[in-house]
C-alpha atoms as one frame of an Amber mdcrd trajectory, in Angstrom:
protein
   1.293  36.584   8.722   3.169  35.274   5.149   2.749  32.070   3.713   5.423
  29.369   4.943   6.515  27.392   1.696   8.859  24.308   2.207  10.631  23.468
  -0.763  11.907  19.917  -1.369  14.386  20.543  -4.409  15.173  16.645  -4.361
  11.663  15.947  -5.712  11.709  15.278  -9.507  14.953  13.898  -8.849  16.725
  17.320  -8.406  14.300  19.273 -10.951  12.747  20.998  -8.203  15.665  22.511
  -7.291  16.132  23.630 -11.023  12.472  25.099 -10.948  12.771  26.663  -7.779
  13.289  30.273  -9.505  10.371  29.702 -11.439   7.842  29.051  -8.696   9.294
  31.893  -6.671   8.783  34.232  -9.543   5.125  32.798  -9.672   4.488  33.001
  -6.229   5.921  36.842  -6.143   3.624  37.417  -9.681   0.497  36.054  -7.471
   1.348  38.461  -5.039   1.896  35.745  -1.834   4.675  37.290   0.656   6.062
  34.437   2.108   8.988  33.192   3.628  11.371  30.123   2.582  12.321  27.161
   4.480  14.284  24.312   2.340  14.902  20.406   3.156  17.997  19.003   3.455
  17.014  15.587   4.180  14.871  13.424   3.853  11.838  13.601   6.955  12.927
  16.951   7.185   9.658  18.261   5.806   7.848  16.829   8.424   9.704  19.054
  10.992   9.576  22.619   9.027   6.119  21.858   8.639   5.372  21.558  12.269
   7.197  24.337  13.005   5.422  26.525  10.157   2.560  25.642  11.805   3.073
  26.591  15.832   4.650  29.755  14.253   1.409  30.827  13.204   2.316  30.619
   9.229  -0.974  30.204   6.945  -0.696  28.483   4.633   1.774  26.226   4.610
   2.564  25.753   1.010   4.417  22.299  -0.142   6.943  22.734  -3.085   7.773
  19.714  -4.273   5.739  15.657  -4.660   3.577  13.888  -3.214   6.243  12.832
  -0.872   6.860  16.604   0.001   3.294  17.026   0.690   2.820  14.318   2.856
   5.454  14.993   4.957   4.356  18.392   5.657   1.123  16.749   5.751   2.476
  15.060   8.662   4.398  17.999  10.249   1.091  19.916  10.564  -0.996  16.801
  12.043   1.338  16.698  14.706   1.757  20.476  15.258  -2.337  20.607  15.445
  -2.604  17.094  17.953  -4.698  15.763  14.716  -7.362  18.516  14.884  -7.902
  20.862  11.924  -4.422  21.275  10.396  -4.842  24.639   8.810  -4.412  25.471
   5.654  -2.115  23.821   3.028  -1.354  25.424  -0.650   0.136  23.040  -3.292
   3.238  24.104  -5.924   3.746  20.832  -7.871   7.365  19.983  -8.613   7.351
  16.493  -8.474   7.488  13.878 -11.022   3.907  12.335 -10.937   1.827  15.175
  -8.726  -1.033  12.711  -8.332  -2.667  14.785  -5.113  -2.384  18.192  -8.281
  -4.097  15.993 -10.394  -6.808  14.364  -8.473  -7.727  17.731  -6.539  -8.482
  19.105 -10.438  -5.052  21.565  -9.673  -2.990  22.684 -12.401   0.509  21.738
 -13.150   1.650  25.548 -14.764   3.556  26.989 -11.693   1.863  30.217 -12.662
  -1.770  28.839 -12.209  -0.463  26.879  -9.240   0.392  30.582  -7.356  -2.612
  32.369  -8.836  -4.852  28.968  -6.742  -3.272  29.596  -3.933  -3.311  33.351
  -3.929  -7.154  33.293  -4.373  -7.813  31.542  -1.443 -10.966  29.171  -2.123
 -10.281  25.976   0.323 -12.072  22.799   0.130 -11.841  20.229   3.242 -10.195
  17.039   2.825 -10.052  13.822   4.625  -6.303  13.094   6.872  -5.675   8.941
   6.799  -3.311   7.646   9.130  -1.217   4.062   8.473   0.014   3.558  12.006
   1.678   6.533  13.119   2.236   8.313   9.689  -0.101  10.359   8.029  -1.428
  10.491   4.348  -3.350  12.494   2.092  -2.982  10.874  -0.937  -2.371   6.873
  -0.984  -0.789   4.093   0.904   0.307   0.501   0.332   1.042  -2.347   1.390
   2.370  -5.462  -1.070   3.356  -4.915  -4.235   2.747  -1.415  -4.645   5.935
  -0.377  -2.051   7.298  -3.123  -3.789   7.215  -1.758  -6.866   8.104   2.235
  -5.539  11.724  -0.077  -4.246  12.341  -0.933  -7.596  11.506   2.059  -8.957
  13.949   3.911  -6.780  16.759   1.775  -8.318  15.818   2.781 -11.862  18.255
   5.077 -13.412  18.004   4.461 -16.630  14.785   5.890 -17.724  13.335   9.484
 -16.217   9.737  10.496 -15.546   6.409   8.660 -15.286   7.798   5.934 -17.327
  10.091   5.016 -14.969   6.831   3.813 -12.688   5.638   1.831 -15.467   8.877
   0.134 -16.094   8.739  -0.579 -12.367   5.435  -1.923 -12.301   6.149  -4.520
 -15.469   9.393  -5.826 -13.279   7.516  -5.711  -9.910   4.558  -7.967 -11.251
   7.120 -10.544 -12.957   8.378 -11.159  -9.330   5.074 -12.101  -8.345   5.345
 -11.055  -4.709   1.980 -12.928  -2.243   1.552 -12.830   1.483  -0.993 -14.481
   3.333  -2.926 -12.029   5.176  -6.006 -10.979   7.348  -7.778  -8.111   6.716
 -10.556  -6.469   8.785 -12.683  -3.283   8.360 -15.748  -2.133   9.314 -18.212
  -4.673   7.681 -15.867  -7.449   6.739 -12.945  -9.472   6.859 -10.775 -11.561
   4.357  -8.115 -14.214   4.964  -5.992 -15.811   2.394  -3.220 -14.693  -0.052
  -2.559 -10.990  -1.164  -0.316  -9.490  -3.917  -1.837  -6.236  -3.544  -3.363
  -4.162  -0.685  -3.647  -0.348  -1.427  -5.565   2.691  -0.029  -6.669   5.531
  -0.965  -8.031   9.125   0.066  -8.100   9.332  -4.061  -8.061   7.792  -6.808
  -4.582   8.084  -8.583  -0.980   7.029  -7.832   1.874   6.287  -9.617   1.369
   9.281 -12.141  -0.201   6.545 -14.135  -2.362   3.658 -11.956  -5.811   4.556
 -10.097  -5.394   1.935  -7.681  -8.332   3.564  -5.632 -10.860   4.430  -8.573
 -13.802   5.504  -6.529 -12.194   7.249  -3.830 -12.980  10.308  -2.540 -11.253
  12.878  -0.117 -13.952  14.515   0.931 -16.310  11.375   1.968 -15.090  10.478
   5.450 -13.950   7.295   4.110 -10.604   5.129   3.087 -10.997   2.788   0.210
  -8.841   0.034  -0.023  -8.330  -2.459  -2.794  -7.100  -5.841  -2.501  -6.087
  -8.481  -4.622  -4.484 -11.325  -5.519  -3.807 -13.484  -8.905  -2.389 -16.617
  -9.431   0.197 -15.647 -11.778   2.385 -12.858 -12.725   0.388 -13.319 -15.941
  -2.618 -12.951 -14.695  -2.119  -9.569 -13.327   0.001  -8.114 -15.986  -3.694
  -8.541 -18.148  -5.055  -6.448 -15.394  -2.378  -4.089 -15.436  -3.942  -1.933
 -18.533  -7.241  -1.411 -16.660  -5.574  -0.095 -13.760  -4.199   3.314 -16.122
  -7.895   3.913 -17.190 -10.138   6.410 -14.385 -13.574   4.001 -14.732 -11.557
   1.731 -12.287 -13.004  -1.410 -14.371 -10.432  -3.303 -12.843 -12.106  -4.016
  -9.613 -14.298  -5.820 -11.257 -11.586  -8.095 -12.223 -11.807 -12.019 -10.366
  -9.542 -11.664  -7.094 -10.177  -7.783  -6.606 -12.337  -5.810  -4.187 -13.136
  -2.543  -3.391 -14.217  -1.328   0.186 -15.372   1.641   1.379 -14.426   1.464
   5.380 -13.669   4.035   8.052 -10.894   1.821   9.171  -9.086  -1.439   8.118
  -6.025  -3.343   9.764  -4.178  -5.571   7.845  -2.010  -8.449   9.161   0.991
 -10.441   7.265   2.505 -13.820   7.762   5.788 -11.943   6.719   6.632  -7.989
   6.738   6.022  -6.465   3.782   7.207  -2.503   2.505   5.130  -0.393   3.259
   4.522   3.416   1.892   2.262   6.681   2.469   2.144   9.207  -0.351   5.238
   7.377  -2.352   7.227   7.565   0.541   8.554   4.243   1.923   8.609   3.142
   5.456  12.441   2.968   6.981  11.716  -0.639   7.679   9.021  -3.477   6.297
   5.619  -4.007   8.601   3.482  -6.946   9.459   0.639  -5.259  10.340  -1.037
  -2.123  10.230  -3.970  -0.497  11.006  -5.921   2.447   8.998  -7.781   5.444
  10.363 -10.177   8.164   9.111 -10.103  12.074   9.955 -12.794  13.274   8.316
 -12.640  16.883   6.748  -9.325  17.908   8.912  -7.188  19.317   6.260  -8.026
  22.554   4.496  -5.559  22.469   0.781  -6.287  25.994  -1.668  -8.633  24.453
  -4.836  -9.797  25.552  -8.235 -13.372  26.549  -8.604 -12.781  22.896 -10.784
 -14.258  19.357  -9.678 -11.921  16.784  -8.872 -11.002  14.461 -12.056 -10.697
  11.033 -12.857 -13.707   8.807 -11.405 -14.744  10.996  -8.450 -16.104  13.519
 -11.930 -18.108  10.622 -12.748
């Protein structure tokens, strides 16, 4: 049977739309027969993913974000009742590709097709927040916070749009008091900042989850919380640098947990792989599936700290 690929030519802003061509010729070059299936909306990925899947497509190849990816991401959890999800292939047309870059993938839509084409998988971890799946990162706090404002930005394109985001995001200085529980531990108190990761980098620019790994059965989860806006825009820096030295920042911890729920004195955004929730949450609660996605690798380690 062909490949399914679902292209989401919003992602980039409308640039994958413009590069569509370009990957097909790729693809075709590669040699991949596959058949097309576009988004018009947004979720819809979710839908043509699950319905790649009980069609008996393999792989299902995402063409688009990180947003694109998890929603097929999602489509094929629930077409597979959370067992293995077959096989996934990646064509990255989005703006910051993190999931491209931390799985060691290139960017080159040429390379991209030649990955896929050759077939060499490598098992990842499937989170879930709730009832939504993830594969790459999800947040609660002023990361979503910071992906709203982002959003709004118009005047500046690309990866610097999330730092501009980020600088305006911290000024606001958003806290919530909070209790946190995982496997080993708990916290109570005030939070700016509660992400987590299946790996390390988000944002195109920020590894918010430094020592994550996909592959380790785990979620890590960072959270912090400074007194002023100040105070974290010095930490800011260290969070665009892969030795994570951040964490070691006062207010910040790292855990390593195979699950962790999170409860707010007031809702909060909240977002999986960039992709914001339709409405803020006051709790939620974090699962591990170890090893249930298969996703088309390089022969090439993963980057940023997980190398190390």
């Amino acid at each position: 049977m062909p490949a399914k690929v679902i292209l989401n030519p919003y992602s980039n802003r409308w640039n994958a739309q413009k590069r569509w061509p370009e990957a097909e010729i790729a693809l075709k070059a590669a040699g991949i027969e596959f058949s097309l299936a576009v988004s018009d909306y947004p979720g819809q990925a979710v839908e043509l993913g699950r319905q790649a899947a009980l069609d008996g497509f393999s792989p299902v190849i995402a063409a688009g974000g990180d947003g694109t990816i998890g929603e097929v991401v999602n489509g094929l959890a629930q077409a597979y009742l959370e067992e293995h999800m077959g096989i996934l292939g990646i064509m990255p047309l989005g703006t910051a590709n993190d999931l491209a870059y931390n799985l060691g993938l290139p960017l080159g839509l040429m390379d991209a097709a030649k990955i896929i084409a050759a077939g060499r998988m490598r098992p990842l971890d499937v989170c879930k927040a709730g009832d939504r799946y993830f594969i790459n990162n999800s947040a609660m706090g002023l990361e979503p916070y910071i992906t709203k404002i982002q959003q709004e930005i118009t005047w500046v394109k690309g990866i610097p749009r999330y730092l501009v985001a980020a600088i305006q995001g911290i000024l606001h200085h958003p806290t919530w008091q909070a209790r946190v529980e995982w496997d080993d531990g708990h916290y109570e108190g005030p939070l700016s900042l509660i992400s987590v990761g299946n790996a390390p980098r988000t944002g195109g620019l920020f590894f918010m989850a430094p020592h994550a790994d996909p592959s380790d059965g785990k979620l890590t989860a960072v959270l912090a919380y400074k007194k002023t806006a100040l105070d974290t825009l010095l930490v800011l820096p260290k969070t665009l640098s892969p030795k994570g030295t951040f964490i070691y920042s006062e207010g910040i911890r790292e855990i390593h947990t195979t699950r962790i729920r999170i409860e707010l004195e007031r809702p909060s955004p909240a977002h999986c792989d960039g992709e914001l929730f339709p409405e803020e949450v006051d709790s939620l609660e974090y699962v591990i599936l170890p090893g249930r996605l298969n996703v088309l690798v390089s022969g090439e380690d993963m980057k940023s700290s997980v190398r190390n």
